[in-house]
BAFI-3210 file (N, C-alpha, C; in Angstrom, 3 decimals, decimal comma, padded with zeros to 6 digits):
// residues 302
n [1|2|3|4|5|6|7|8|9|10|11|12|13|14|15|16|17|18|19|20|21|22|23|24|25|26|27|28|29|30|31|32|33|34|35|36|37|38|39|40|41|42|43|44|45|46|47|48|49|50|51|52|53|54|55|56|57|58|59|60|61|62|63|64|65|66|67|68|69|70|71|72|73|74|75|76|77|78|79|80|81|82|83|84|85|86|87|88|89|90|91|92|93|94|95|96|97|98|99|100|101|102|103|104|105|106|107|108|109|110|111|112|113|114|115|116|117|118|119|120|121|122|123|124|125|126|127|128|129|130|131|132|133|134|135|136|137|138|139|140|141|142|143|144|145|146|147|148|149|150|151|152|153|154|155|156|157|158|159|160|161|162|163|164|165|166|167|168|169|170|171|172|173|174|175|176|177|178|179|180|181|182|183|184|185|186|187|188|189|190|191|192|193|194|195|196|197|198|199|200|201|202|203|204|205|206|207|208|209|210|211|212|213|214|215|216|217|218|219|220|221|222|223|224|225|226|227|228|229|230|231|232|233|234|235|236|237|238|239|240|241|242|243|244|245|246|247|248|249|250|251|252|253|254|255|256|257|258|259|260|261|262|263|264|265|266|267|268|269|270|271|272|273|274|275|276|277|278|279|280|281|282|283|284|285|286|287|288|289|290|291|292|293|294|295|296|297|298|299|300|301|302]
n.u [000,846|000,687|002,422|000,224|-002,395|-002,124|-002,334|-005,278|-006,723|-006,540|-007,281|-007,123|-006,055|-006,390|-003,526|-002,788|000,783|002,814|006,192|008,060|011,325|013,270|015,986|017,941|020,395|023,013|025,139|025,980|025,841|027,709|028,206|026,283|025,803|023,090|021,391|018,360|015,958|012,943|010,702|008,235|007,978|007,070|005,164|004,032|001,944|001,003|000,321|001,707|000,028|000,581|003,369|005,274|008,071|009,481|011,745|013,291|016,101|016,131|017,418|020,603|021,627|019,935|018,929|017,519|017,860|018,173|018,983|021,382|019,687|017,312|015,772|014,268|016,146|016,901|019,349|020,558|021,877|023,835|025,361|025,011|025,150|023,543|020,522|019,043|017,078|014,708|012,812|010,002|007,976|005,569|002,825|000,429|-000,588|-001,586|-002,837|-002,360|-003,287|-000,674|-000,223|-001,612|000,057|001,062|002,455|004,723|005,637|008,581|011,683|014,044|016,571|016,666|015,990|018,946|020,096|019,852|018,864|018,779|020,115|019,416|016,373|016,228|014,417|012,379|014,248|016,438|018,999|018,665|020,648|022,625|021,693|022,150|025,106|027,476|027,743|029,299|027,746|026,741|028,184|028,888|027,688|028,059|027,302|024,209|024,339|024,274|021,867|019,817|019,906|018,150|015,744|015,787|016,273|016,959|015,397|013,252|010,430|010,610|008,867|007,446|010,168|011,245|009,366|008,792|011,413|011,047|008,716|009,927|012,336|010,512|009,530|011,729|013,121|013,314|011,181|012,767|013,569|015,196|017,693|019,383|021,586|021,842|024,598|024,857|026,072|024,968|025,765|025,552|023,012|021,982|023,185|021,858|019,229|017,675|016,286|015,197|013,059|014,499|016,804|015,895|015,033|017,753|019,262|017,610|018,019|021,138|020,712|019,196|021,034|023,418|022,941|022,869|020,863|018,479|017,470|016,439|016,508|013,887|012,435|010,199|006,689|003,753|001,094|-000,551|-003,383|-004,526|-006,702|-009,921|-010,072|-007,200|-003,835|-002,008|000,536|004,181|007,239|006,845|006,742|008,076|009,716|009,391|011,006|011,800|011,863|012,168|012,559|013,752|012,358|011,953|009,523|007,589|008,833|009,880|009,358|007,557|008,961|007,664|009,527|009,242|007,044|005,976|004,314|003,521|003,986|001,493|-001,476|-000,964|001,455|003,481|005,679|008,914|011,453|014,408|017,270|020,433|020,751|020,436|021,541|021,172|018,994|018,385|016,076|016,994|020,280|023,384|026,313|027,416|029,494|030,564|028,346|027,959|026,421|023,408|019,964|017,401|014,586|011,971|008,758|006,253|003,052|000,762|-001,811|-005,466|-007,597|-009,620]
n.v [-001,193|002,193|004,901|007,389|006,011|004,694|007,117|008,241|006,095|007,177|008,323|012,380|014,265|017,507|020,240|023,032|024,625|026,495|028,132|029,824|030,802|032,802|034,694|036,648|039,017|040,407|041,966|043,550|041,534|041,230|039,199|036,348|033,259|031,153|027,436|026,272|024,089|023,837|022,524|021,132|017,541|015,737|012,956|009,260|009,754|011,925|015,336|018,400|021,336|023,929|026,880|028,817|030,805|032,879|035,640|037,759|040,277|041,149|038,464|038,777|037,171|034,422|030,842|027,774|024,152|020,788|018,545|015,547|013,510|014,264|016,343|019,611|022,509|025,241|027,798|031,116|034,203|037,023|039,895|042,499|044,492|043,021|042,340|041,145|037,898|036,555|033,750|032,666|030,055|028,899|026,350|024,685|021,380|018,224|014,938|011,251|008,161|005,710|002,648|-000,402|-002,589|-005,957|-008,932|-010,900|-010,968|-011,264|-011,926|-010,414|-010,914|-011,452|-009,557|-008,030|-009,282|-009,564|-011,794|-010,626|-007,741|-004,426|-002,561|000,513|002,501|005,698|007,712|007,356|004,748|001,545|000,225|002,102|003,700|001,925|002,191|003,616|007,139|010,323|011,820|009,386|007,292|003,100|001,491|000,007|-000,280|000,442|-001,850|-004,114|-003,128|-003,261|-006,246|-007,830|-007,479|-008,557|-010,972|-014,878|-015,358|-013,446|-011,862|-009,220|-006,551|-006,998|-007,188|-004,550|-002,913|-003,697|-002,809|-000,328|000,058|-000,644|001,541|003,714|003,303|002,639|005,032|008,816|011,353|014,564|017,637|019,358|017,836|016,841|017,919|019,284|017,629|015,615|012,455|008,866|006,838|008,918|009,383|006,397|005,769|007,848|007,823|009,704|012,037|013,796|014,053|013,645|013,113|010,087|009,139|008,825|006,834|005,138|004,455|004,300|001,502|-000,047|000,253|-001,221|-003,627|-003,988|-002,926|-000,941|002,684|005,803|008,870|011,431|014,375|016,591|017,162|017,151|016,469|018,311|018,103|015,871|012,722|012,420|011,311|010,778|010,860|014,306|014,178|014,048|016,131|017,844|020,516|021,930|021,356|017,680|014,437|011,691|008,396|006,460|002,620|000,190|-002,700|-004,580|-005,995|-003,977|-001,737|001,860|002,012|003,393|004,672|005,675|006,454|008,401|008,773|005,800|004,810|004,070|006,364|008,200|009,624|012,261|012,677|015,330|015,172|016,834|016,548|014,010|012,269|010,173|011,081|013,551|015,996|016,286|016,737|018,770|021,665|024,177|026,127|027,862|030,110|032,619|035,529|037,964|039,446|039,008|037,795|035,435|035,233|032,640|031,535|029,362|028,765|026,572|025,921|023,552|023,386|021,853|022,032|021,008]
n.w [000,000|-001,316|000,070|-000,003|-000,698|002,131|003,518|002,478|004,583|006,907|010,051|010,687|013,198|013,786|014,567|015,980|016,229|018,619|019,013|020,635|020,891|022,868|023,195|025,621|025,667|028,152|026,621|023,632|020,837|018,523|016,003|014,606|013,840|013,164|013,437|012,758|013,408|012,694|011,271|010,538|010,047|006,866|006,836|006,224|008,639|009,243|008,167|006,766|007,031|007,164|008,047|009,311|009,835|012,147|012,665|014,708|015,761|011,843|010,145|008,521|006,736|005,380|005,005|003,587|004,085|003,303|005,780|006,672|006,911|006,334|007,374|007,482|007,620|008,720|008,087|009,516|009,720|011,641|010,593|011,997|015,413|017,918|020,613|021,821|020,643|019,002|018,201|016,381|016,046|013,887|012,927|011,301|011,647|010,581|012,559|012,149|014,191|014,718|012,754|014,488|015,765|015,970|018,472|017,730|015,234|014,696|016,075|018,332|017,684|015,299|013,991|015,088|013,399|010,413|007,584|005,235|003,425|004,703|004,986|002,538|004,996|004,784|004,127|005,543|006,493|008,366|009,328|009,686|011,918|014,142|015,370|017,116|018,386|018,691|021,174|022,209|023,175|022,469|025,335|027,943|030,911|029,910|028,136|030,313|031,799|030,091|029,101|030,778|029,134|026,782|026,519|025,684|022,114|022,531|021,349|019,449|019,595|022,059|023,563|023,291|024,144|026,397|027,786|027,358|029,599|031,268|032,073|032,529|034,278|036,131|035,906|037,530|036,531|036,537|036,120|036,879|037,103|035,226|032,738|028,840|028,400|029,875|030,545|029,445|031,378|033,744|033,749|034,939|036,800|038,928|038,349|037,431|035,680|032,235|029,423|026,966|028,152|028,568|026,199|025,021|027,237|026,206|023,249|023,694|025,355|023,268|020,717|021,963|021,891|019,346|017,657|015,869|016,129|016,116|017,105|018,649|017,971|018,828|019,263|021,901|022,635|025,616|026,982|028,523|027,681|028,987|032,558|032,287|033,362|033,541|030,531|031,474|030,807|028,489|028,415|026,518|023,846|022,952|023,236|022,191|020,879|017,861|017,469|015,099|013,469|010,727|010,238|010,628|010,143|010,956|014,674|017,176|020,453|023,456|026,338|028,397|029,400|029,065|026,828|023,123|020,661|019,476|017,450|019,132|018,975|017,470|014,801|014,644|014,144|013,603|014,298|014,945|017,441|020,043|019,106|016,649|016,289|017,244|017,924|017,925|017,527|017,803|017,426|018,694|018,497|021,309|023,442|025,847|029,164|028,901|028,586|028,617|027,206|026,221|024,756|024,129|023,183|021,790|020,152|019,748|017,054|016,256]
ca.u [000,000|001,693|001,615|-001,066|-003,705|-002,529|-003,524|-006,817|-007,475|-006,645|-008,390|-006,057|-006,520|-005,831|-003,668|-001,836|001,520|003,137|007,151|008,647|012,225|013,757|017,501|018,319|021,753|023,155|026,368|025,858|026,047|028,290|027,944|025,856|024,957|021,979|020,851|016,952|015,086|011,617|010,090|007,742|008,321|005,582|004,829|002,392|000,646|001,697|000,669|001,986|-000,895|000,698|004,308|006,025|009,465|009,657|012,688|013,497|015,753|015,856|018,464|021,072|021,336|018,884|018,454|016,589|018,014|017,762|020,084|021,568|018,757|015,791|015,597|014,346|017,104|017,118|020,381|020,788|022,693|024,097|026,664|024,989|024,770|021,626|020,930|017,477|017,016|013,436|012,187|008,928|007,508|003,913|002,551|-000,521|-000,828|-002,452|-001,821|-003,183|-002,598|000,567|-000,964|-001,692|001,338|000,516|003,654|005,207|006,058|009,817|012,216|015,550|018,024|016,569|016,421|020,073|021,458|018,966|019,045|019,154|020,487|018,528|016,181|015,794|013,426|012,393|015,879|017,780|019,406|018,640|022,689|023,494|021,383|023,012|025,948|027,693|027,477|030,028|027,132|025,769|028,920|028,665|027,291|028,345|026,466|023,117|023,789|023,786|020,712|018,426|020,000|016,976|014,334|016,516|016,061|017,006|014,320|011,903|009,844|011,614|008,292|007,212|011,220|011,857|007,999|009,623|012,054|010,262|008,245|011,335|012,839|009,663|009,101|012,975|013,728|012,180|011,292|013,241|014,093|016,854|018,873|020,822|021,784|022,129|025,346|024,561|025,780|024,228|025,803|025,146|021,400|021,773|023,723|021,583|018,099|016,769|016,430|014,060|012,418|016,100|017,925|015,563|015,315|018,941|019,342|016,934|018,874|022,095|020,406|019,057|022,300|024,375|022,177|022,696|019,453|018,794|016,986|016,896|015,981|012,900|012,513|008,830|005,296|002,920|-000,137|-000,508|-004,352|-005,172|-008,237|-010,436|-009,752|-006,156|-003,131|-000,826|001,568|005,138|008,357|006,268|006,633|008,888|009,869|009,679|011,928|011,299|012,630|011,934|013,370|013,475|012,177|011,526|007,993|006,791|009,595|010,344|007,977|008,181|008,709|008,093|010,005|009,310|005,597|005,228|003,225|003,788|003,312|-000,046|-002,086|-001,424|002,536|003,683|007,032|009,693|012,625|015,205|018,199|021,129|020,985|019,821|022,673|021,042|017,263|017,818|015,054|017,965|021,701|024,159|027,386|027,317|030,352|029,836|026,779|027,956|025,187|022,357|018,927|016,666|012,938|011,434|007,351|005,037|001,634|000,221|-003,821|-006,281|-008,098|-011,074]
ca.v [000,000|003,392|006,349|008,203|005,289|004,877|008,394|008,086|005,307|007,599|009,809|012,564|015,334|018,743|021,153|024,550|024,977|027,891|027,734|030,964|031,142|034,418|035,057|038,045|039,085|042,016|042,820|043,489|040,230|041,390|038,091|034,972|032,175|029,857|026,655|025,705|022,468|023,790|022,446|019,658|016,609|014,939|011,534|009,142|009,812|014,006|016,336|020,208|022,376|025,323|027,098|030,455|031,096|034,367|035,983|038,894|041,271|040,339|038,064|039,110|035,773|033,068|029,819|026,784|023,238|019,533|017,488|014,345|012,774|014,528|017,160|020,818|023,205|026,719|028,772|031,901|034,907|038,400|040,278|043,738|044,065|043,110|042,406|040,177|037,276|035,676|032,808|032,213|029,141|028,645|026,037|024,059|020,120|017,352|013,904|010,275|007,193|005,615|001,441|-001,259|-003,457|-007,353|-008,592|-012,185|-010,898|-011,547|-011,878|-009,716|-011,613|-011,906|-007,743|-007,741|-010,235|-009,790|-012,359|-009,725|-006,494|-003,131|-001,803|001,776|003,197|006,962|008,049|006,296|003,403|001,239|000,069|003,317|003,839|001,056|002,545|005,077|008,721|010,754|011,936|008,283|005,645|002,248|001,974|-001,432|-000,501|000,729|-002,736|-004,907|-002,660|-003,606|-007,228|-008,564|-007,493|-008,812|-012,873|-015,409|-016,201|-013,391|-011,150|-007,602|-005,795|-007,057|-006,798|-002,947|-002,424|-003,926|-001,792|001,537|000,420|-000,382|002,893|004,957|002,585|002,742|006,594|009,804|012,289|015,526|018,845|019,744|016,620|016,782|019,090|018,583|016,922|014,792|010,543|008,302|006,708|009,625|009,109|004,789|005,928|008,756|007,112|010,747|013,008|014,276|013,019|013,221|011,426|009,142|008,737|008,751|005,900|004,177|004,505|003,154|000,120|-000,803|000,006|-001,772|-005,019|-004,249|-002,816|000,123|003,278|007,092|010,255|011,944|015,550|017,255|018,319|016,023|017,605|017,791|017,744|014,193|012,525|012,251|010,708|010,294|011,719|014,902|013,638|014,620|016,410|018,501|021,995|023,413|020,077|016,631|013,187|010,044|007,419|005,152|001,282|-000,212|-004,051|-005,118|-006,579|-002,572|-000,249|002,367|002,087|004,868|004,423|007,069|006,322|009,132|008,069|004,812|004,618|003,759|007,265|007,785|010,989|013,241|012,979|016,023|014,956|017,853|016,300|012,706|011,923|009,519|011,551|014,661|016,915|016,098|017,142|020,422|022,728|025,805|025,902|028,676|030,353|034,031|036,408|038,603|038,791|038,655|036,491|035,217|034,435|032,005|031,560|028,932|028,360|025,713|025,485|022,558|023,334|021,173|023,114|020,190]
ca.w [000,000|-000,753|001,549|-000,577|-000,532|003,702|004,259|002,992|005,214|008,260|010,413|011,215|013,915|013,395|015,823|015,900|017,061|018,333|019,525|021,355|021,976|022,624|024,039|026,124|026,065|028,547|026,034|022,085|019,941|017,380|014,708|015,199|012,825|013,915|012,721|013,176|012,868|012,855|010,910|011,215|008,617|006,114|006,921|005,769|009,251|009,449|007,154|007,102|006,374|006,990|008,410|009,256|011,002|012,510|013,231|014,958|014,843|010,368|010,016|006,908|005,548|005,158|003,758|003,873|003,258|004,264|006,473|005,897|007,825|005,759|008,387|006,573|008,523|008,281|008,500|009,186|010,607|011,588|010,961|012,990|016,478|018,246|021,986|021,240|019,482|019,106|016,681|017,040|014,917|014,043|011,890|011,523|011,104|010,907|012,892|012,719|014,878|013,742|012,697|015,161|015,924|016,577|018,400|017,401|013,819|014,271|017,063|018,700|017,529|013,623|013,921|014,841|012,231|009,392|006,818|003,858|003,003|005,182|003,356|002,910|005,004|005,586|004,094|006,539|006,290|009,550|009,924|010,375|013,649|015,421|015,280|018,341|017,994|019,756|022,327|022,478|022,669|022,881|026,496|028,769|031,712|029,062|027,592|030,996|031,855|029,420|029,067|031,264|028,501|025,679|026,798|023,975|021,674|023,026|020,571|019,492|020,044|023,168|024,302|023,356|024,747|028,031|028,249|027,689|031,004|032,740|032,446|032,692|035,923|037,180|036,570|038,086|035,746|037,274|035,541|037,706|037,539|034,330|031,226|027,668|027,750|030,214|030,139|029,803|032,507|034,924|034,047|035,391|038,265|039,389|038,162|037,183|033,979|031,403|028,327|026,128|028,922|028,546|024,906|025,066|027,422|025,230|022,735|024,472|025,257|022,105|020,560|023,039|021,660|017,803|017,629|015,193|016,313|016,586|018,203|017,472|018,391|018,333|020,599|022,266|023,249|026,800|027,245|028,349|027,712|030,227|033,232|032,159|033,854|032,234|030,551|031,275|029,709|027,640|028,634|025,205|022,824|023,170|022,854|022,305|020,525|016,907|016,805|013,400|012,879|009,325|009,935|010,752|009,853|012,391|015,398|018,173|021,851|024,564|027,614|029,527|029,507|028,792|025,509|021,550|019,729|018,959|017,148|020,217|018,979|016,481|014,590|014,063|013,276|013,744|014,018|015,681|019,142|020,446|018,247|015,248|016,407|018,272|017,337|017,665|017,980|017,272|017,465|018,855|018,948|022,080|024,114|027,641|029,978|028,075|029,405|027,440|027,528|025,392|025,680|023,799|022,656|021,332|020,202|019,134|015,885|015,763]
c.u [000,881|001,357|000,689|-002,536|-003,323|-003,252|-004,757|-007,769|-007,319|-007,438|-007,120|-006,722|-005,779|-005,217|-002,456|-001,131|002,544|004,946|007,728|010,067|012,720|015,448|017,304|019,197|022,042|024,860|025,663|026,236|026,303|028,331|027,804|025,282|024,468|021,722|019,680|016,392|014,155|010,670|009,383|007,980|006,632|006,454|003,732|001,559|000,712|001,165|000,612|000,977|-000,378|002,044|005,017|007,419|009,752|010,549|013,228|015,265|015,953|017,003|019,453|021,581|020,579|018,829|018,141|017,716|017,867|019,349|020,456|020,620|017,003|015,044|015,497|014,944|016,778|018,206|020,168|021,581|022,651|025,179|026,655|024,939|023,704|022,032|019,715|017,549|015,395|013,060|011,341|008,625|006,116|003,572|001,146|-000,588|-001,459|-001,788|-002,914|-002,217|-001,599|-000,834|-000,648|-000,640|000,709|001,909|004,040|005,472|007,687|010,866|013,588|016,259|017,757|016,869|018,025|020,814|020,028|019,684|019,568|019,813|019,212|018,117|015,877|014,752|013,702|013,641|016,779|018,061|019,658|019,947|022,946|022,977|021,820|024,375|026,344|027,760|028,117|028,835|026,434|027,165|028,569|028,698|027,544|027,220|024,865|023,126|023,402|022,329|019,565|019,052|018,575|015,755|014,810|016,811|016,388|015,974|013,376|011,519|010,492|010,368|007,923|008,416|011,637|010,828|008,727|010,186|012,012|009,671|009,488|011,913|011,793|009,450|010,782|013,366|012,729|012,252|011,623|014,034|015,813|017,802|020,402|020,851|021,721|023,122|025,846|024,429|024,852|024,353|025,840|023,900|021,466|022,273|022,548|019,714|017,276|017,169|015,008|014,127|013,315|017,040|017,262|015,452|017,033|019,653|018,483|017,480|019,885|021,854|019,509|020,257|023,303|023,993|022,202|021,420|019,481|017,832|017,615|016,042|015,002|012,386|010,756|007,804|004,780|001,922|-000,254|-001,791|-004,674|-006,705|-008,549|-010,322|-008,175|-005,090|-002,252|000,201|003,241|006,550|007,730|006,116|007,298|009,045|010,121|010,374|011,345|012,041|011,906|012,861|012,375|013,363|011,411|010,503|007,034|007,214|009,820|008,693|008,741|007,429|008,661|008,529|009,738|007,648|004,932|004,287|004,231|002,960|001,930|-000,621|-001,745|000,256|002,897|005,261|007,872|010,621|013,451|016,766|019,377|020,740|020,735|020,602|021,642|019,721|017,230|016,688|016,158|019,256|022,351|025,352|027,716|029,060|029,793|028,421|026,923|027,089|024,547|021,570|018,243|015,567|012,345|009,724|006,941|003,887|001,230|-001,375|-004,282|-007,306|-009,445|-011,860]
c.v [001,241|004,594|007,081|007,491|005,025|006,259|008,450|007,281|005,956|008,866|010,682|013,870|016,212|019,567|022,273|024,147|025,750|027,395|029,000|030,582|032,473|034,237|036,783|038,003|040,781|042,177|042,345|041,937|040,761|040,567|037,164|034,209|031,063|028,663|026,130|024,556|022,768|023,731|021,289|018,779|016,004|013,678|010,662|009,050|011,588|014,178|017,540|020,750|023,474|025,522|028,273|030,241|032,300|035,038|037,347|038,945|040,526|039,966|038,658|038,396|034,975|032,175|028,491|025,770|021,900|018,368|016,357|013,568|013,110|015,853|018,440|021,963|024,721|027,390|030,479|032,988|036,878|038,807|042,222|043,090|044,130|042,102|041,517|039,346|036,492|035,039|032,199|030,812|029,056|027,760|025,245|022,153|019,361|015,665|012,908|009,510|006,412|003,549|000,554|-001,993|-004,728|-008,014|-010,709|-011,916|-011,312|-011,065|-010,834|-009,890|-011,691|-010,146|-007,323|-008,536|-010,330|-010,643|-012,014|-008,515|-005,226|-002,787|-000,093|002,195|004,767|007,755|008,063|005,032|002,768|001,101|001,414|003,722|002,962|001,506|003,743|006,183|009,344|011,355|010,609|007,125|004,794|001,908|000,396|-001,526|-000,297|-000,969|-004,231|-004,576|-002,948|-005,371|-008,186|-008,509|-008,411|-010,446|-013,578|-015,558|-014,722|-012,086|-009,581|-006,690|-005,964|-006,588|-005,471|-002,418|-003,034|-003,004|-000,241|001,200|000,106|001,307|003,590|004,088|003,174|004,260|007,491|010,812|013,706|016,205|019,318|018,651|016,865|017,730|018,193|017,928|016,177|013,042|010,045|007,578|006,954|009,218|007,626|004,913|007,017|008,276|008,878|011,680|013,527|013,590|013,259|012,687|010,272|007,983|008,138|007,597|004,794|003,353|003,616|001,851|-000,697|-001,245|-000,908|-003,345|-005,110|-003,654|-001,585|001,287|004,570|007,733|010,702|013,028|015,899|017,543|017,037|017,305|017,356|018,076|016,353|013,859|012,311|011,421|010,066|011,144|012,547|014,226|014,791|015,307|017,257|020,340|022,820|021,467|018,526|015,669|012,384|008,997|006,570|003,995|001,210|-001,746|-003,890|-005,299|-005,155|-001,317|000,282|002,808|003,138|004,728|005,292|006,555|007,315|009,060|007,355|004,226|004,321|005,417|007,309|009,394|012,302|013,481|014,182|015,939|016,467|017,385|014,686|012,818|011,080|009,790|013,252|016,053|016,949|016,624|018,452|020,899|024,179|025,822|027,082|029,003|031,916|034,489|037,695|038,010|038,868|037,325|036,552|034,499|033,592|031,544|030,571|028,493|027,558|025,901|024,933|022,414|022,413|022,033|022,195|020,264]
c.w [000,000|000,129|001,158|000,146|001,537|003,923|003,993|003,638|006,810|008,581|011,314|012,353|013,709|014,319|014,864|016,970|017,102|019,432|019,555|021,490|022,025|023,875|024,361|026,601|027,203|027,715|024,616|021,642|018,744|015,830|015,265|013,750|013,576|012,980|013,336|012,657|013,183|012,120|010,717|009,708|008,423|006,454|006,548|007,140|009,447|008,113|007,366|006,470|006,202|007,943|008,586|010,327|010,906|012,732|013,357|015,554|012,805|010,174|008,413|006,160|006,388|004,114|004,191|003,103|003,869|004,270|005,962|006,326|006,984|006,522|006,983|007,878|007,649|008,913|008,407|010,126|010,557|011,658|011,413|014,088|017,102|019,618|022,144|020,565|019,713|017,298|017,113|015,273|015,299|012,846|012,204|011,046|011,235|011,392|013,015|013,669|014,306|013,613|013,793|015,105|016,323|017,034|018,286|015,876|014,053|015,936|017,519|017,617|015,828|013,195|013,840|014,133|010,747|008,706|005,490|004,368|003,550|004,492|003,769|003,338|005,668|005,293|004,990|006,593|008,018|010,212|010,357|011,680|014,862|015,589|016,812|017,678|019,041|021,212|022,662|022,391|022,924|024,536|027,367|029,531|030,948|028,441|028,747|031,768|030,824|028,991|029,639|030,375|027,179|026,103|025,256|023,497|021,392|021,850|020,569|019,932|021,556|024,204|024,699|024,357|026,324|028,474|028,325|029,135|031,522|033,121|032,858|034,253|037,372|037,547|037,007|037,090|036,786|036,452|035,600|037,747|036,765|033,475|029,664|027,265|029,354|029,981|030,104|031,062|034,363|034,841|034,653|036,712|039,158|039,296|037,767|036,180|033,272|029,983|027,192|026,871|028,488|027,515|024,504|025,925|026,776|024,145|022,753|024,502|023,960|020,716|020,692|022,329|020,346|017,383|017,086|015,791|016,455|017,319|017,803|018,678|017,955|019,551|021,135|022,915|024,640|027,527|027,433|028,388|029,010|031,449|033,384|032,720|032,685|031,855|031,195|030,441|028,476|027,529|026,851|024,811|023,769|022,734|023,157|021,219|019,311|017,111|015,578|013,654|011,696|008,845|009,883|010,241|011,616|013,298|016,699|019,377|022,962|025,819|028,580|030,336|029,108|028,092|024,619|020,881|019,341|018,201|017,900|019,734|017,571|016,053|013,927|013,627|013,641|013,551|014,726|016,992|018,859|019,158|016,656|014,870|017,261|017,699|016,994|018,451|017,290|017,643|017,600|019,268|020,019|022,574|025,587|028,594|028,732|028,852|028,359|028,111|026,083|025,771|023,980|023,738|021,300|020,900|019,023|018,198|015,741|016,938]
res [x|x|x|x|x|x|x|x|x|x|x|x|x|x|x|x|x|x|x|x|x|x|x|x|x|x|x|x|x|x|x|x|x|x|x|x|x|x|x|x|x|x|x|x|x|x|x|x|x|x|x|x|x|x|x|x|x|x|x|x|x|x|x|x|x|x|x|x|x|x|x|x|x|x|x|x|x|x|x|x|x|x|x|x|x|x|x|x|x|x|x|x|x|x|x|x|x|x|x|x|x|x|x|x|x|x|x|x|x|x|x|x|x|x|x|x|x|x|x|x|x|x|x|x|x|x|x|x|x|x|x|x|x|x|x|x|x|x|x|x|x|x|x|x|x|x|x|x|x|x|x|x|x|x|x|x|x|x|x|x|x|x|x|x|x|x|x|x|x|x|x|x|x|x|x|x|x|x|x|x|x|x|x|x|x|x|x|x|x|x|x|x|x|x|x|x|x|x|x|x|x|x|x|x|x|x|x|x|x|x|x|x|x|x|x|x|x|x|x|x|x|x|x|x|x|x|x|x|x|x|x|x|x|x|x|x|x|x|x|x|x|x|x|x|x|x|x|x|x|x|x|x|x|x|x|x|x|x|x|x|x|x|x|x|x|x|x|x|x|x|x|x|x|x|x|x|x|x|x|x|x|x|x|x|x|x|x|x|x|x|x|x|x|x|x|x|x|x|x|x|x|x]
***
């Protein structure tokens, strides 16, 4: 079935979303070049209705292009001085449920020694996600940590699905614990982080096992249905995690709250490890301190 004829078998929901950051420097910022990932990707369950990137003060170059990953990046920069920086993003999309998984299609151990040749999916080639990534090396203690879900024999969906509740069971979700360049093996020692440690020890241990997967940067709405608790890690962007088996392609695991992606998830971007999915990274000359303020909203339009 190709992705045309899937989308018209889904029902997708519609939301607006709006992404604030703004820097406040107290010394001039003499020359800065940024690079942005905001922009959300088509999928056959995503589609972009609509998109703006705002940027104040007017950058004096701009340009749009796409990563090695499929990512649509926007560069751009200054070479006046300016004491402000805000990039607001606003776009509108639409999201279905990703498809039902049934789990005995194919085991661990057939995932990490396929029979054939990877096939391309999603313009990534699965081999290459098993692989370390200077913020993600091959992880010992990440691979005797998830060793207990990873049994001989035992089913790859049910196994990875293990190990999302383990972690969302073993760690504490806590703000203040770690930073962005943060181990993984501080997060196993310390048992606490946020929803890119978590992805990020995810990661590790699927890795650690041969196991292909990446990062996946974007929103989650944080209205729960009724009777259901907020979710967490949602205040400004979210992480979470795709593995790749053969029988589904890439299926997507949230560790920080214990689900399989579903409609309520909005994809911005992918890639190996967190580096590759920022939403905004740059390189300022001058500037002195810098404060930063990023805010979220996630609306439902139906």
């Amino acid at each position: 079935m190709s992705a045309v004829d899937l989308q018209e078998l889904l029902v997708f929901a519609p939301y607006r979303v709006e992404h604030q950051t703004h820097y406040a420097y107290t010394a001039p910022v003499s020359q800065s070049w940024q690079v942005a990932r905001l922009t959300p990707r088509e999928t056959p369950w995503q589609r972009v209705l609509s998109h703006c990137l705002d940027i104040e003060p007017r950058p004096d170059e701009r340009h749009e292009a796409l990563d090695s990953f499929g990512n649509s990046i926007q560069h751009f920069g200054f070479q006046t001085a300016h004491r402000i920086l805000k990039v607001n993003m606003s776009c509108e999309v639409q999201v279905a449920a990703r498809p039902d998984l049934k789990p005995g299609e194919m085991g661990w151990e057939q995932v990490r020694n396929p029979s054939g040749p990877w096939d391309l999916v999603s313009d990534l080639l699965p081999a290459r996600m098993s692989e370390a990534t200077p913020l993600l090396p091959l992880s010992e203690p990440a691979r005797l940590y998830a060793a207990a879900s990873f049994s001989k024999g035992k089913d790859w969906l049910v196994a990875v699905s293990e190990l999302m509740h383990r972690i969302h069971s073993d760690f504490e979700f806590d703000p203040e614990a770690t930073t962005v360049s943060t181990k993984v093996e501080e997060v196993l020692e310390h048992r606490r982080g946020v929803c890119q440690d978590f992805a990020h020890l995810m990661l590790a241990c699927l890795r650690s096992h041969g196991l292909p997967a990446r990062y996946v940067s974007g929103y989650l709405l944080t209205d729960p249905p009724p009777g259901k608790p907020r979710l967490m890690g949602v205040d400004a962007s979210h992480a979470w995690v795709a593995a790749y088996a053969p029988p589904y392609g890439w299926v997507e695991f949230d560790p920080t709250n214990d689900q399989l992606a579903d409609a309520r998830y909005i994809t911005l971007a992918w890639g190996a490890d967190f580096a590759d999915a920022v939403p905004l990274r740059g390189v300022i000359l001058g500037g002195g301190d810098q404060q930063m303020s990023v805010t979220v909203s996630v609306i439902p339009m139906g």
